[in-house]
C-alpha angles and dihedrals in degrees: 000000000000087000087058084058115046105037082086085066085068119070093207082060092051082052106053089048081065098049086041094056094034092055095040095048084046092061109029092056102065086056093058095095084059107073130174093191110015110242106010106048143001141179113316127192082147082081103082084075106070080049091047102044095033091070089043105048104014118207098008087066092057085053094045099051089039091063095034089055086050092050098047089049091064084071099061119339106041117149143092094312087064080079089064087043094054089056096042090045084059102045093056090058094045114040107062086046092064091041089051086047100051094045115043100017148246099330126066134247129282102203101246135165088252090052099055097089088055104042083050086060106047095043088054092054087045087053086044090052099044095046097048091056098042087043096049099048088051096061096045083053085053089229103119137354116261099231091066109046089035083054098045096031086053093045095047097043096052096040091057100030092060107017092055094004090072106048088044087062097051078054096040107048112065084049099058088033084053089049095038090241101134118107085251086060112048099030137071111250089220083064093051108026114112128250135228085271102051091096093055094041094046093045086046091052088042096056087036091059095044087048093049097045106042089038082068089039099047100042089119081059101240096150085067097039095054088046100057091042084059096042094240090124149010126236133188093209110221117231120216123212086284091061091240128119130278123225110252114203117206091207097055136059116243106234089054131089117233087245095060098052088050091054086052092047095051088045092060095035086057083038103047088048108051090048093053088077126062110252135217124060116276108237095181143056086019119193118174108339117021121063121169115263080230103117110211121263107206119042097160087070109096105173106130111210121193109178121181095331127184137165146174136198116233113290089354108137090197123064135254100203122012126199094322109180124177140136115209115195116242100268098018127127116233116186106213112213147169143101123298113287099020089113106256087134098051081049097065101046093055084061094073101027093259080124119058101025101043100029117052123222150089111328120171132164130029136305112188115179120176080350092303125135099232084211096056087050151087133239090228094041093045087052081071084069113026118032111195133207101203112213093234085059097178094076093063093065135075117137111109090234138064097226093042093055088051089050101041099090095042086051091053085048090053080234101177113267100244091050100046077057091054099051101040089060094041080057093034083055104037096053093051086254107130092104097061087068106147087007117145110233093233096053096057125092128266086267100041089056101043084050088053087048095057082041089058090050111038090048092067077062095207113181099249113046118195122197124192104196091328095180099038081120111033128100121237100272087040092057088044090057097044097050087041085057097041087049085050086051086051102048086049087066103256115131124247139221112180124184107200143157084182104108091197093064124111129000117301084253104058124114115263130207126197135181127184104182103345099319141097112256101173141015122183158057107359090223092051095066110020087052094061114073105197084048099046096044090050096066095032105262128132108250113232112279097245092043088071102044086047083056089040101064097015104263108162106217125035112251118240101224129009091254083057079058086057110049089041096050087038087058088040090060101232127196141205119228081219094170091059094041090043088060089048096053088044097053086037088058090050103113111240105252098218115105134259113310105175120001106185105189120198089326107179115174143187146212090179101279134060117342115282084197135016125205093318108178120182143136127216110198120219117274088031124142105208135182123198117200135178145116126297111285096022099115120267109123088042083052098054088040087066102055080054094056091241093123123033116221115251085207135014127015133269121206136205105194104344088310131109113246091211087063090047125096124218092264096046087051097041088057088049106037140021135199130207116193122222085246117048088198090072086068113019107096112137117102092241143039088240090047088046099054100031084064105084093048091039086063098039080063105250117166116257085256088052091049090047096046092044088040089058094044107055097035077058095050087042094048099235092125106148087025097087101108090034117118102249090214085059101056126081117279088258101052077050095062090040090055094049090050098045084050090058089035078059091063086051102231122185090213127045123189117201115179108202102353096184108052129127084008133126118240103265089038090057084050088046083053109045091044090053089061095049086048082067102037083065087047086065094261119136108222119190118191133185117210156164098210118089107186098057086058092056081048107051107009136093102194125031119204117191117199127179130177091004091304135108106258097183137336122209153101118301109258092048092055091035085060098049114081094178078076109041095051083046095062094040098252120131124226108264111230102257086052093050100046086040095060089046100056102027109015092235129091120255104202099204134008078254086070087046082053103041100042104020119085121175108219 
């Protein structure tokens, strides 16, 4: 029963022992009031759980319902016999599950048509199990005779088990799939696989379970007396001192009492059980569950060594990860590149055992990381050595305090009081995080808590340190800092691992590591390959800033720094066409003539603390494409909450149309305006993209014509067409957001807000993005985003707003904001590169290397 064993070592499995008891207890104590036999059973539809969850999570079902039968025998039926209970409760669980197991292999069932026989079968000898033990146990108690709780408990078992058990699992089973919840996905086959003597163990606890049983049902003898009647055999019937005729059962030796086979048949069920699983614990080659009890030896040694990895998630048929191979020196820096999807992020978390020991698949290959097998070793033992920033950062976080999230991990370590102290404010410091003193964690901003999260982990200073995205949701000057900080960790000799979509990361003689669908496409100098357009664009990648303004006006080498720019274009004699570029600016100045879209007047609002904003007061006209920038913390998306209506102004109005948003209801808001969140998982839950979008206009009250007619539009204008019966979840993070927006484009909104519509997007999938909304800015739409990055504003805005520290820094169109400095220092953001060498050479901003190409000429 190793199975039985090591799930304990995954905390999903000790989990779902939890949510197995909980579930099983809930539904078995109302039922109480109705007994079968007072005092030992009642009705139980309830019962249809241990078989259910049982097939889906294995042996921490048979825990779980184990424990919940316990606990809901402490409101009614509580004594020795709970003992026997305990082990039958088990057993119902359990078993199915082997006997799936053995004889259909490693995954669960699904619950089809072609299942059912089967499924019939194995729910019947758990019912079996679980009724001869309990059985059994009863009558040496002297409670109550065997032959009537084997027979109930049986009966019961087996109607709900099957009768409500196998519908639940039809229910049941995409969901937990969906979650990898299932015992395939979260255990090592090795710990679940049969043996040799599986057959012969399974066969022993199946005959076991039928003799048991119909030895209880058969006790008048029936089966023989039905026999003889059809002359299919023979019987001497036995007279007892009465001179009548004894029953003769056909299940049960004669010479043996009824008690005593059902103690024989217990014996072989727990025997039989516990022999259809391998035993023994697995020390080597772990997955998800087993590690070697071996500590690492050397932690200063950060080379990190991938050698022919591949890996697979679950029942994925692609791979994750395909044949990966690199070797990064001890204090090196590796940027970490590629599209979404192509497995940057699976890659990190096998540098720190993440995979394979807390998420299950298929993992060949080596992992060595300070010299360290990440197979022979644990999670908590291989954080020694690798410290590991996840993309999705706020799940990494979980104290109620901002220093006590810093300090967590040195706490853990038994790192000395005075130098914890010292750590947590060189990090505080260092991240730009002193004034969150006292803060709790869920009240900061996207970029405050993806800075604590680098803090948590730098300040355990290991010697590798690996960053997934580590900047998505920083503002400029916050990204600055973070890379400045990550550079200070490399000269000081730690070894560096940095996911990054950010060019202009890094040195030009890095190494650089690209994968394009689980391979490596590329392996080399950073400069080699990001300052090359054509190169950079054919794998995804943006290509460096300067590298495109050199392609743009013909300049044959690719400057160094932007000051290099200057000087190169300055002894090329370049030339501004002014008289073109003056014309744009003029027409770009030209107030929109729509009316007013969104007017937001002396808004302040509140989370408790110091005002998150203070008296802003601005309009948006219809048909506007506006951008809103600042730090993080300054505002924006509580800004953009409160032209939903999802926060209520403590002072001043904002208005949707000429209409308070206070006065609107939901319906009224959802017609007029539509948000998009950072993350379209916050508010992406349907089963399938057509169920997803028809939502919105299902509950405005179209007809079924007018939700087929809008569902179809806007998955056209989107571009999910042949996505409709696909599971969003299922789909790239891209084809996510395209799915949320095309669920508020549905409700037909005039306005859209979309607060950071490019992250956790690849370079051409950002483009996709961003061109889609000024698709629909030409359409008449208004469309509001907030951003960090500056230079897809320039690119695709019309208006920039700057906000810092909850106020309005500056307001205009984008080429006048762009050109003063005063303000974007101000609000925190740093001159891009072509505004930079523009103003160096012209005076004037040039807003994309398009615009170098398209009015500067060398002479």
């Amino acid at each position: 029963m190793r199975d039985v064993l090591v799930m304990w070592r995954s905390s999903k499995m000790v989990v779902l022992v939890a949510l197995s008891a909980a579930i099983y207890a809930a539904i078995l104590i109302p039922f109480k009031i109705i007994p079968i036999v007072p005092g030992f059973t009642e009705l139980r539809p309830g019962n249809a759980i241990p078989v259910v969850c049982g097939l889906l999570f294995g042996p921490a079902a048979a825990w779980g319902c184990a424990i919940g039968n316990l606990m809901a025998d402490f409101f009614g039926t509580v004594g020795p016999g709970s003992f026997f209970g305990l082990i039958g409760n088990f057993l119902f669980a359990y078993v199915p599950y082997r006997l799936w197991v053995m004889f259909k292999g490693f995954n669960p069932p699904r619950g089809t048509w072609r299942e059912v026989p089967l499924l019939v079968l194995v729910i019947f000898l758990g019912s079996a199990a679980c009724a001869v033990v309990i059985g059994t146990g009863l009558d040496l108690l002297g409670l109550v005779p065997y032959v009537v709780l084997t027979s109930i408990i049986t009966i019961n078992n087996s109607i709900a088990g099957i009768v409500l058990g196998i519908p639940l699992l039809i229910l049941m089973y995409p969901r937990a799939h969906k979650w990898n919840l299932t015992y395939s996905q979260i255990m090592h086959e090795d710990d679940i696989k049969t043996t040799p003597i599986t057959p012969i163990a399974g066969l022993v606890l199946m005959a076991a379970c039928i003799v048991g049983v119909f030895a209880a049902l058969d006790k008048t003898g029936a089966l023989a007396s039905w026999g003889s009647k059809l002359g299919m055999l023979t019987l001497e019937p036995t007279l007892d001192a009465d001179g009548k005729p004894i029953p003769v059962s056909l299940l049960m030796p004669a010479e043996m009492s009824l008690r005593e086979l059902g103690m024989w048949c217990s014996l072989l069920i727990v025997l039989g059980s516990s022999l259809m699983a391998r035993i023994g614990s697995r020390r080597s080659q772990a997955t998800t569950a087993g590690v070697s009890d071996e500590k690492p030896t050397d932690v200063s040694d950060g080379v990190i060594a991938v050698s022919d990895l591949h890996f697979a998630y679950g029942d994925s048929i692609t791979p994750a990860l395909h044949e990966v191979s690199f070797r990064q020196k001890s204090g090196q820096m590796r940027l970490l590149m590629g599209r979404t999807g192509a497995g940057k992020s699976t890659l990190c978390l096998c540098m720190n055992g993440v995979i394979p020991h807390m998420q299950s698949g298929d993992f060949v290959g080596t992992v060595h990381i300070g010299g360290q097998d990440t197979r022979s070793q644990s999670v908590d033992d291989l954080s020694q050595v690798a410290g590991l920033v996840f993309q999705d950062f706020e799940t990494q976080l979980f104290c109620s305090d901002v220093e006590l999230e810093i300090a967590f991990g040195l706490e853990n370590r038994g790192v000395p009081r005075e130098a914890m102290r010292e750590r947590v404010n060189h990090w505080l410091d260092t991240l730009g995080l002193g004034h969150l003193l006292g803060r709790d964690p869920i009240t900061l901003s996207g970029g405050e808590k993806q800075r604590l999260a680098l803090a948590a982990v730098m300040a355990a200073e290991p010697p590798i340190v690996v960053l997934d995205e580590p900047t998505t949701d920083l503002d400029p000057l916050g990204r600055a800092q973070v890379i400045d900080a990550v550079e200070s960790l490399a000269t000081q000799g730690r070894t560096i691992l940095l996911a990054t979509d950010d060019p202009t990361h890094g040195t030009g003689t890095d190494p650089l590591l690209v994968l394009s669908e689980g391979a490596v496409a590329y392996d080399g100098a950073c400069g080699h390959l990001l300052r090359d357009v054509a190169r950079a664009r054919a794998v995804g990648l943006r290509p460096h800033p300067l590298a495109e303004i050199a392609q743009a006006v013909g300049l044959p080498d690719v400057p160094e720094t932007a000051a290099e720019a200057v000087r190169t274009l300055r002894d090329c004699a370049a030339v501004l066409d002014e008289p073109a570029l003056t014309r744009r600016r003029d027409s770009e100045r030209e107030p929109f003539a729509g009316g007013e879209a969104v007017a937001v007047d002396l808004v302040s609002h509140s989370y408790g603390g110091p005002a998150s904003l203070q008296k802003v007061s601005l309009q948006v006209r219809q048909g506007e494409f506006v951008a809103i920038l600042g730090p993080n913390g300054s505002g924006k998306t509580t800004l953009c909450k409160l032209m939903m209506g999802l926060l209520t102004p403590h002072q001043g109005t904002v208005k949707v149309n000429g209409r308070d948003v206070a006065a609107m209801s939901v319906t009224d808001l959802a017609s007029q305006i539509g948000y998009l969140y950072q993350n379209p998982d916050n508010q992406i839950f349907a089963d399938t993209v057509f169920d997803e979008v028809a939502f919105g206009p299902r509950n405005l009250g179209r007809s079924r014509e007018e939700v087929t007619r809008l569902v179809a539009d806007a998955i056209a204008v989107t571009e999910l067409v042949g996505l409709e019966t696909a599971d969003p979840f299922a789909l790239t993070r891209g084809q996510r957001q395209r799915v949320a927006l095309a669920a508020i484009l549905a409700c037909e909104p005039g306005i859209i807000v979309f607060d950071e519509p490019t992250t956790g997007l690849d370079v051409p999938q950002q483009e996709a993005m961003m061109e889609l909304l000024r698709q629909l800015q030409t359409q008449g739409h208004t469309i509001i985003v907030v951003t960090h990055h500056t230079e897809m504003a320039m690119r695709y805005a019309s208006r920039l707003i700057l906000l810092r520290e909850g106020q309005v820094v500056v307001d205009g169109a984008v080429r006048d904001v762009v050109a003063d400095e005063r303000a974007l220092q101000a609000a925190c953001q740093r001159i891009p590169a072509v505004v930079e060498i523009s103003m160096a050479l012209f005076g004037v901003p040039l807003l994309s290397p398009e615009e170098f190409g398209e009015y500067v000429r060398l002479s």
